[in-house]
C-alpha positions as a Markdown table, in Angstrom:
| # | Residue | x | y | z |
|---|---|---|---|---|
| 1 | Unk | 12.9 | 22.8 | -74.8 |
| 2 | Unk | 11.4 | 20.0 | -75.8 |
| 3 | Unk | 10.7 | 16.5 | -74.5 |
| 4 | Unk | 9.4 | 14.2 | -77.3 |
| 5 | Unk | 12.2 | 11.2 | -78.8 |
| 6 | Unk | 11.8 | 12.8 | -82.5 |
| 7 | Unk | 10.6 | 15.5 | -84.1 |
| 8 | Unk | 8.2 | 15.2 | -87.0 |
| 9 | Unk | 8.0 | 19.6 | -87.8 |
| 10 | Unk | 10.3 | 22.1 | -88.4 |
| 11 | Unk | 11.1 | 23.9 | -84.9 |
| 12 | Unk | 12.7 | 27.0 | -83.9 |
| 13 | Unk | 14.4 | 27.6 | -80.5 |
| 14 | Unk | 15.9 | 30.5 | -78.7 |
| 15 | Unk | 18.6 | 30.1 | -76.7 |
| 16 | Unk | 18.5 | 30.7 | -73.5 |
| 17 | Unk | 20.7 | 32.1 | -71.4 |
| 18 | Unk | 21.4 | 28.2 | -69.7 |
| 19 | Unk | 22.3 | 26.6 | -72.6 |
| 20 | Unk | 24.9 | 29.6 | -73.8 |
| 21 | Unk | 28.3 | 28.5 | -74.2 |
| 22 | Unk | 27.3 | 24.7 | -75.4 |
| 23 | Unk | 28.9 | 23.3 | -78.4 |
| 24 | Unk | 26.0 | 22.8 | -80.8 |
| 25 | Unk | 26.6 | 19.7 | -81.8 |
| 26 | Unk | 26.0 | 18.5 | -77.8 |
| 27 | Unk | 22.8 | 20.8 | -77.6 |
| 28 | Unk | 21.4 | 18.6 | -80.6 |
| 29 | Unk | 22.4 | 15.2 | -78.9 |
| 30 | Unk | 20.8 | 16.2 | -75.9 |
| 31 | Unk | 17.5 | 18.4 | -77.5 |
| 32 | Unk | 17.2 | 14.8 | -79.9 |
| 33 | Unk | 16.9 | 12.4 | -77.7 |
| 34 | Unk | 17.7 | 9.0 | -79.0 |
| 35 | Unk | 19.5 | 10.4 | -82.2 |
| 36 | Unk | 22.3 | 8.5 | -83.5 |
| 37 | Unk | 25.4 | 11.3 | -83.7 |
| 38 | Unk | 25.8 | 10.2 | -87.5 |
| 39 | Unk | 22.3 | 11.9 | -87.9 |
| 40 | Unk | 23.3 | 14.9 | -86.3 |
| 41 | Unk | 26.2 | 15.3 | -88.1 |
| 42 | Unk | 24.2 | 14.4 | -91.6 |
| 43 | Unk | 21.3 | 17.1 | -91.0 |
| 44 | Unk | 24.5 | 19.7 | -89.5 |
| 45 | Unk | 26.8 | 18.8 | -93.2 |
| 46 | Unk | 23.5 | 19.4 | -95.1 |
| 47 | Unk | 22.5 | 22.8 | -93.7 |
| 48 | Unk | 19.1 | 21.6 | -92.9 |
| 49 | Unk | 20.0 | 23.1 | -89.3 |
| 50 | Unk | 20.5 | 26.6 | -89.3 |
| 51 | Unk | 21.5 | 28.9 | -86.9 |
| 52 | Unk | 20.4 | 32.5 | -87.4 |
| 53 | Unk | 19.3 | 31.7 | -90.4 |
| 54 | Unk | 22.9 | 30.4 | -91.8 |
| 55 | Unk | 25.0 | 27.3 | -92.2 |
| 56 | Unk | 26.6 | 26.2 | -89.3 |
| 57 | Unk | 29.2 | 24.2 | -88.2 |
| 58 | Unk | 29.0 | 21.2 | -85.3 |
| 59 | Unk | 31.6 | 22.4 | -83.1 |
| 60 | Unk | 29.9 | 26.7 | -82.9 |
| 61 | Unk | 29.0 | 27.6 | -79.0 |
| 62 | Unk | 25.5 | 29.0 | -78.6 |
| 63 | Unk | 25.0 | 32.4 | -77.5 |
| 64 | Unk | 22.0 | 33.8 | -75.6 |
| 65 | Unk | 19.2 | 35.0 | -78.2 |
| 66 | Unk | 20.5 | 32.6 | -80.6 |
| 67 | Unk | 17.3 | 31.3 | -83.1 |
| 68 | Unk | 18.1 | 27.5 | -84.1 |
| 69 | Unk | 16.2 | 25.6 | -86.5 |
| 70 | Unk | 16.1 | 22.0 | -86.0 |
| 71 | Unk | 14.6 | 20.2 | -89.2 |
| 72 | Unk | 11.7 | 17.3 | -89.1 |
| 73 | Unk | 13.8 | 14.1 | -87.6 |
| 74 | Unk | 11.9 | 10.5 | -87.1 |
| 75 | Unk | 13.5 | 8.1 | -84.9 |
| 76 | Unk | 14.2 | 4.8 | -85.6 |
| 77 | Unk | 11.4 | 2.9 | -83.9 |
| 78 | Unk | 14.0 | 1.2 | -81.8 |
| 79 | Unk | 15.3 | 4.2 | -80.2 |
| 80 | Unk | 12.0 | 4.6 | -78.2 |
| 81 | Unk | 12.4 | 1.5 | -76.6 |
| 82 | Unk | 13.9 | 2.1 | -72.7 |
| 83 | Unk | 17.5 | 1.6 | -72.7 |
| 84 | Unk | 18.3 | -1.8 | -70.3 |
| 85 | Unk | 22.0 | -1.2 | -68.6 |
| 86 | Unk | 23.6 | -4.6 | -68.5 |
| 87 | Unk | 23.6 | -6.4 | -65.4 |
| 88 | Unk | 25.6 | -5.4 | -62.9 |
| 89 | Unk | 26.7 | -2.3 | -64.6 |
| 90 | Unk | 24.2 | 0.7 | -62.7 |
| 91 | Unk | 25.9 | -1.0 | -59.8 |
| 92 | Unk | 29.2 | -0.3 | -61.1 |
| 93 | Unk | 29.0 | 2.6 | -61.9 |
| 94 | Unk | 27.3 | 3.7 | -58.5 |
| 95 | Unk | 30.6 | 2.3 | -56.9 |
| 96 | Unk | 32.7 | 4.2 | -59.3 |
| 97 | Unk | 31.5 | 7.6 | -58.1 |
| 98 | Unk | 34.0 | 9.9 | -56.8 |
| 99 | Unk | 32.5 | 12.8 | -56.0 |
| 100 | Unk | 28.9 | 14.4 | -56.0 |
| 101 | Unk | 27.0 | 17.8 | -55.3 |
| 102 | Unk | 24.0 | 19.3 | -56.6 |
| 103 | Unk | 25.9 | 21.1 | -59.5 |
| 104 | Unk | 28.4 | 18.3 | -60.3 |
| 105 | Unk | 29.0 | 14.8 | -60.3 |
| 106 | Unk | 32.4 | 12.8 | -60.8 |
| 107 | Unk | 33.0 | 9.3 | -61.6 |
| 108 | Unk | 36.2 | 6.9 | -61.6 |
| 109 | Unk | 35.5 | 6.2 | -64.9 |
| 110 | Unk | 35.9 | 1.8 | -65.9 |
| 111 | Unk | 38.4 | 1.4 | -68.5 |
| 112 | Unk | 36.7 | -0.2 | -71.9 |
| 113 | Unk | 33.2 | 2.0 | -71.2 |
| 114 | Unk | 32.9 | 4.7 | -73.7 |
| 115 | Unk | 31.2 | 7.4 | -72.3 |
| 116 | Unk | 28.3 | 8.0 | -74.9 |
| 117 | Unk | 26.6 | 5.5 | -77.7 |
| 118 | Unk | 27.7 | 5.8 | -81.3 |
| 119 | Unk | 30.0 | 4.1 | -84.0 |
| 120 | Unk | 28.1 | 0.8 | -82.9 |
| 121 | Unk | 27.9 | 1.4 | -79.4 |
| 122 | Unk | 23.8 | 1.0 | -78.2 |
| 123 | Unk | 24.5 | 3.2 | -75.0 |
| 124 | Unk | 27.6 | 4.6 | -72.9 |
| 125 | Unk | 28.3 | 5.8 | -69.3 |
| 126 | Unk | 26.0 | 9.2 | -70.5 |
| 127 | Unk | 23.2 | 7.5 | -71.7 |
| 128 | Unk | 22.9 | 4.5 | -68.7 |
| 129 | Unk | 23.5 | 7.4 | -65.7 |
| 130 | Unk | 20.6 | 9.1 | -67.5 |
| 131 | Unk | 18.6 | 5.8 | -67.1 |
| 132 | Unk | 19.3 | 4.9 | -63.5 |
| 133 | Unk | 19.3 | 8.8 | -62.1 |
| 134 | Unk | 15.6 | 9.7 | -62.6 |
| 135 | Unk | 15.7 | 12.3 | -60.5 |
| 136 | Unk | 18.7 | 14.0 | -62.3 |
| 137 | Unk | 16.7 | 16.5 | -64.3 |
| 138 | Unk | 19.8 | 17.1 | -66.7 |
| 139 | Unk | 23.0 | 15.6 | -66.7 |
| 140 | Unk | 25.4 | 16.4 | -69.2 |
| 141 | Unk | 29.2 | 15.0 | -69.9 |
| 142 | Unk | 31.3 | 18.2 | -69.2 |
| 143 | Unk | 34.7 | 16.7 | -70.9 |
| 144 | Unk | 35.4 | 13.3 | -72.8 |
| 145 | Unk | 37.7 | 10.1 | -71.9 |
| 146 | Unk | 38.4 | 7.9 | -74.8 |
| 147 | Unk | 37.0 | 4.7 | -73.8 |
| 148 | Unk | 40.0 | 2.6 | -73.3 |
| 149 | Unk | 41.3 | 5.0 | -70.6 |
| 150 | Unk | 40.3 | 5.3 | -67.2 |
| 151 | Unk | 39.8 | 7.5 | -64.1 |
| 152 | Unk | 38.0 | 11.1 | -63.5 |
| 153 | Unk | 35.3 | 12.2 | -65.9 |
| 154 | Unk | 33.1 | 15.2 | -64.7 |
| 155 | Unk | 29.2 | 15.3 | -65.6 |
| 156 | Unk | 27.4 | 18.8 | -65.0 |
| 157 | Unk | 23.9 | 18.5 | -63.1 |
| 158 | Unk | 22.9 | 21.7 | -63.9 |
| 159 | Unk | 23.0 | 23.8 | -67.5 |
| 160 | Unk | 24.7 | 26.7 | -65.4 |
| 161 | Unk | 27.7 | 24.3 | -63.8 |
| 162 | Unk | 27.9 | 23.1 | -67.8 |
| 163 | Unk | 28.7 | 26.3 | -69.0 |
| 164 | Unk | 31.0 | 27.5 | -66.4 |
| 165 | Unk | 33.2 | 24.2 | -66.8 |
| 166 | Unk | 33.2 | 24.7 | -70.4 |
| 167 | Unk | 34.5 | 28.2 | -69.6 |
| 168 | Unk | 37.4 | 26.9 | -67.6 |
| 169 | Unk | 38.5 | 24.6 | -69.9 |
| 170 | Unk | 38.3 | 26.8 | -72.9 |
| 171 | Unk | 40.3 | 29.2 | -70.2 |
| 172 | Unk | 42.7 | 26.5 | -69.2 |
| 173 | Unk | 41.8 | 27.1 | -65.8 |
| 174 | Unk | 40.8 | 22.9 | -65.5 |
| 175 | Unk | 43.7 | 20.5 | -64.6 |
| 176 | Unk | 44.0 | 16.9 | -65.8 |
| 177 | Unk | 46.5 | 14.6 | -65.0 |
| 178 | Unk | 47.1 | 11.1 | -65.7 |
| 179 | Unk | 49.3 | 8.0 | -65.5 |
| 180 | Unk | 50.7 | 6.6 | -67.9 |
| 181 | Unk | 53.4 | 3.2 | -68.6 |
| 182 | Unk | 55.3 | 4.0 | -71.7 |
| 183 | Unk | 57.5 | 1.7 | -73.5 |
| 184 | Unk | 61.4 | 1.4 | -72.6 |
| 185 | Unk | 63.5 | 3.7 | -69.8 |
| 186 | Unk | 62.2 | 7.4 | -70.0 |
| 187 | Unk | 65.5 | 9.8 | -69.8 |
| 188 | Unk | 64.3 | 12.7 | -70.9 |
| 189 | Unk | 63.5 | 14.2 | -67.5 |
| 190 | Unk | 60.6 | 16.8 | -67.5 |
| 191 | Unk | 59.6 | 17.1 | -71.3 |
| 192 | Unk | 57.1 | 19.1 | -72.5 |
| 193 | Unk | 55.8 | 18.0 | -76.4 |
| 194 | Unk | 54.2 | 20.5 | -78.3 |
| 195 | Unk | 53.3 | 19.0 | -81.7 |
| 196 | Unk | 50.0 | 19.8 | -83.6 |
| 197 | Unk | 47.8 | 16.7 | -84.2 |
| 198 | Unk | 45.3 | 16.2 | -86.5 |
| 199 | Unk | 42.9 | 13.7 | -87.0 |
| 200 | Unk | 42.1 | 11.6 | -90.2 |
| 201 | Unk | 39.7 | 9.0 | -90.8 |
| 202 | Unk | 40.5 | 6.1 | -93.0 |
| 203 | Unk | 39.0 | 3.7 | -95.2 |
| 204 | Unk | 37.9 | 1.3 | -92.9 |
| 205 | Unk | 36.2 | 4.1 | -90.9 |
| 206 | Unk | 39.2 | 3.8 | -87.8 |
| 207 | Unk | 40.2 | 7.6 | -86.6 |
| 208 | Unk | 43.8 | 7.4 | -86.3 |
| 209 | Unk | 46.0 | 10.8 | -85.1 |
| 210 | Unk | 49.0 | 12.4 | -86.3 |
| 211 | Unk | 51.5 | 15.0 | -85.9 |
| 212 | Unk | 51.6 | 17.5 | -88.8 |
| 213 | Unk | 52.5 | 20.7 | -89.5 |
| 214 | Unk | 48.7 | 21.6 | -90.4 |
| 215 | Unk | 47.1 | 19.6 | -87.2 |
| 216 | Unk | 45.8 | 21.7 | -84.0 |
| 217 | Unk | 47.9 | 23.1 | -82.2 |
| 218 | Unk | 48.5 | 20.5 | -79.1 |
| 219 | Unk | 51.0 | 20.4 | -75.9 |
| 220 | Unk | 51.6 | 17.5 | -73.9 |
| 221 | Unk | 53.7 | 17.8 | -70.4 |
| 222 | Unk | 55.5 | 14.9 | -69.2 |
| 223 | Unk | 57.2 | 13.6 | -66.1 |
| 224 | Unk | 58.8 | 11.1 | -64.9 |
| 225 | Unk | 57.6 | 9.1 | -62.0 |
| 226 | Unk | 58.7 | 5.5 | -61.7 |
| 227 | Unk | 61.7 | 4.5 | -64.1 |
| 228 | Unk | 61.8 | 0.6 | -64.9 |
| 229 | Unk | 63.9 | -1.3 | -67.5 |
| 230 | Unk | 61.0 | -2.4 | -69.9 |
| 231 | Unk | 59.0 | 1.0 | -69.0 |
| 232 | Unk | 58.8 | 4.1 | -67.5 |
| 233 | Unk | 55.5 | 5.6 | -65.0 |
| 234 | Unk | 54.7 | 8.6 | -66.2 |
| 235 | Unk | 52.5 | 11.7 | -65.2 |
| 236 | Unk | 51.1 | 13.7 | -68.4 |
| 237 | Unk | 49.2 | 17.2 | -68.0 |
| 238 | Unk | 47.6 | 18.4 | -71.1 |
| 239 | Unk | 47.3 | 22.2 | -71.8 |
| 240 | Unk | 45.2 | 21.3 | -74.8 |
| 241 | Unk | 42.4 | 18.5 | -74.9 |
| 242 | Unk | 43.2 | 16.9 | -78.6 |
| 243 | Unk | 42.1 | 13.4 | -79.7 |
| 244 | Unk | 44.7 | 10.8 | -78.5 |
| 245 | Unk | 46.8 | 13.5 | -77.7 |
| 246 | Unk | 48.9 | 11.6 | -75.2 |
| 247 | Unk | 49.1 | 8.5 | -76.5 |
| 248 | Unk | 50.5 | 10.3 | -79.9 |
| 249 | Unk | 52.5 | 12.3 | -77.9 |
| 250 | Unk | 54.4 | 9.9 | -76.4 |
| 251 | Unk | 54.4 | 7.7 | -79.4 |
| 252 | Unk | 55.9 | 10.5 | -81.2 |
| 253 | Unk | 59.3 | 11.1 | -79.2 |
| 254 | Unk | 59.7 | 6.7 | -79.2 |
| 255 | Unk | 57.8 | 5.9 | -75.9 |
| 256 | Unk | 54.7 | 4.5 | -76.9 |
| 257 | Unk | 52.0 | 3.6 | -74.5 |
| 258 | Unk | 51.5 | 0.2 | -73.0 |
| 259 | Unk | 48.7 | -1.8 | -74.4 |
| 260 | Unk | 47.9 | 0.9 | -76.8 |
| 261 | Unk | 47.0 | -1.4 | -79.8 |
| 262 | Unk | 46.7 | 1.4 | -82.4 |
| 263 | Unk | 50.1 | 4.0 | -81.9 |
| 264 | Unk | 52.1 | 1.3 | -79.6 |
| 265 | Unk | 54.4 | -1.5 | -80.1 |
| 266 | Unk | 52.9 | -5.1 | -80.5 |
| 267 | Unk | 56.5 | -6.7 | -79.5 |
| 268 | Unk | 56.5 | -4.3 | -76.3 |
| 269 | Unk | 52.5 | -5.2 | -75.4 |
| 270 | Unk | 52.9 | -9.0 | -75.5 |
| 271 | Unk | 56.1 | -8.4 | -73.2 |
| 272 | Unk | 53.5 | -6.2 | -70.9 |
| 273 | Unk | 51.0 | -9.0 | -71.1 |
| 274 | Unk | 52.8 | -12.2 | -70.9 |
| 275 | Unk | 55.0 | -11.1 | -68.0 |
| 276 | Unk | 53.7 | -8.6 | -66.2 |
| 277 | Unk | 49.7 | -9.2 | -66.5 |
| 278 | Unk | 48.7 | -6.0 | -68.4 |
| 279 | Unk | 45.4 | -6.9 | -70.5 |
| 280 | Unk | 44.2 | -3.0 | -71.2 |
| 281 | Unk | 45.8 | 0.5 | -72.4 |
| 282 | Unk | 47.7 | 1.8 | -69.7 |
| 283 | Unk | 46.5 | 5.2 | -69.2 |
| 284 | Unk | 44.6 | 7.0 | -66.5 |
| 285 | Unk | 43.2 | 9.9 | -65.4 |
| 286 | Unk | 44.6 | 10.1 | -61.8 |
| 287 | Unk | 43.2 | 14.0 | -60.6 |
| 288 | Unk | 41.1 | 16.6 | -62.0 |
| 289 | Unk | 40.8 | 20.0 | -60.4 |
| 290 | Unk | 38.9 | 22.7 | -61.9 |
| 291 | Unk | 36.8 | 25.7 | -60.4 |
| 292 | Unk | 33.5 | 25.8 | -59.9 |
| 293 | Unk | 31.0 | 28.7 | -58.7 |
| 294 | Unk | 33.6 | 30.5 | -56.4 |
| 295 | Unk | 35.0 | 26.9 | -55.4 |
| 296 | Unk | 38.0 | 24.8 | -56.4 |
| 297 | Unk | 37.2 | 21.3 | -56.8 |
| 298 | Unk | 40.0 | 18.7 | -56.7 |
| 299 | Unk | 39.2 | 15.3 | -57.2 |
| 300 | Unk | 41.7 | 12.2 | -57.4 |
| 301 | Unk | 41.0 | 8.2 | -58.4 |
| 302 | Unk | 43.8 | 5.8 | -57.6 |
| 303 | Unk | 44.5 | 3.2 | -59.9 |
| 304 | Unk | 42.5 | 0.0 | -60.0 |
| 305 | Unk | 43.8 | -3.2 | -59.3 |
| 306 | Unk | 45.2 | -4.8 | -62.2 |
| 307 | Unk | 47.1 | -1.2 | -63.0 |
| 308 | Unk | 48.8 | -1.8 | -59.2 |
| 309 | Unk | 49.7 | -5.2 | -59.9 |
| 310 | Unk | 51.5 | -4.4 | -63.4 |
| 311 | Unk | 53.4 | -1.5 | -61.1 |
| 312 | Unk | 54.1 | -3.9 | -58.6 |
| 313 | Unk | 55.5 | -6.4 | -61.0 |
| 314 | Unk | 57.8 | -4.5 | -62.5 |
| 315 | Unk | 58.9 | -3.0 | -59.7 |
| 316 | Unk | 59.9 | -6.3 | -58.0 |
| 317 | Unk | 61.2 | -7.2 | -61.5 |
| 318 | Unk | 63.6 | -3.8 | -61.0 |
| 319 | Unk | 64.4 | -4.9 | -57.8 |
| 320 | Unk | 65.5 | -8.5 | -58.4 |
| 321 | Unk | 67.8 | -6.8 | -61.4 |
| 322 | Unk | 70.0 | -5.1 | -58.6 |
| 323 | Unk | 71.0 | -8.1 | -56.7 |
């Protein structure tokens, strides 16, 4: 494997038997360092990788014995400079660690901090960890949080605790679950959505999600766990790992998200914010279990502060309703 920030020759790599399993589009992020993921994609869409000699596409796990050409790539000079965290932030996200062994490591993830660089982002949680954990000789994101949400993400310390949380997921042996305040009173009971999404992209560049008949196939479980006026606290369990899924989802069967600013309801979030203090999307991942070498791993992050208050606001907004 190689070391260097860019790569000025054609290479060839085998695959070994650590790095089998990975999505190939990852393996390039992490085998380039310092790439933007609009040039990976860009040398992927104009076959000038090659797998095995053929095209291939961005989301195709490597096998063992795989050959992979990676093409000549220069780096902007200003990828070599060191990456410099902002203050404060290597501190927080110290604090925010939730659980750690020598083949894993799980954060409480801060709500508004994506969790790699890209679309205009100089660096995210992946890429500052990386910085401030010299002694971590690999450390790789084993699932994705969109930035706005909070709560347990799982990185993989070694390439063999990578590929067996990969394997889980893919086997739907990993469980998620998360909070969520939806808009209005949720009477649905235990609901389970299962609508395929599918993401577009439009003009202005903005990835928006929809339910249609062509999407991916997508399942969303919901139940209810504190039932207000205004909004409902809900737990979600996804059996699939889609793009926005829950905040679609809900959105879809008229219980949008609070603070969601791109599927929710702008009367419904200035309600949330004006009276009840709610200045973020509304969504977090509360647990995550998933197995591990022989072992189960259950791992849990309670809500942050602000999240409590909005709870505890409404609740004593509920209460005062009854008397």
């Amino acid at each position: 494997m190689a070391d260097s920030l860019s790569s000025v020759r054609v290479r060839h790599l085998e695959i070994t038997p650590n790095y089998a399993g990975q999505r190939l589009d990852n393996f390039l992020l992490r085998e380039l360092k310092g790439a933007p993921k609009s040039l990976i994609y860009r040398i992927l869409r104009k076959g000038e990788v090659r797998l095995n000699g053929g095209r291939v596409q961005p989301d195709r796990r490597l096998q063992t014995g795989d050959v992979l050409r990676i093409p000549p790539v220069r780096l902007a000079e200003a990828s070599d400079q060191p990456l410099r965290p902002p203050p404060g932030l290597a501190e927080r996200l110290r604090d925010a660690v939730l659980y750690e062994d020598r083949e894993l490591l799980v954060l409480d993830k801060p709500a508004g901090l994506a969790v790699h660089k890209g679309s205009g982002l100089e660096y995210g949680i992946i890429e500052v960890l990386r910085v401030t954990r010299p002694n971590d000789s690999f450390l790789e994101l084993a699932h994705r949080l969109d930035r706005d949400t909070s709560g347990c993400l799982a990185l993989a310390r070694t390439p063999a605790a990578l590929r067996l949380i990969q394997q889980a997921f893919r086997a739907g042996q990993v469980e998620k679950r998360y909070l969520a305040l939806v808009c209005g009173y949720w009477n649905h009971g235990p609901r389970e959505v299962n609508q395929p999404l599918r993401r577009n992209v439009l003009r202005s560049g903005e990835r928006m999600v929809e339910v249609l008949e062509d999407g991916k196939e997508a399942r969303t479980r919901f139940q209810p766990v504190s039932l207000f006026k205004p909004a409902s606290l809900l737990e979600a369990r996804i059996d699939t790992g889609r793009t926005h899924q829950i905040r679609v989802h809900a959105a879809h069967v008229g219980h949008p998200l609070a603070g969601d600013d791109k599927y929710g309801d702008a009367g419904f979030n200035r309600l949330m914010a004006e009276q009840y203090g709610l200045r973020r999307l509304f969504l977090h991942a509360h647990s995550l279990n998933l197995p591990l070498g022989g072992r189960d791993i259950a791992v849990s992050a309670p809500l942050d502060a602000e999240l409590k208050t909005v709870l505890n606001r409404l609740d004593a907004s509920h209460q005062r309703s009854r008397t």
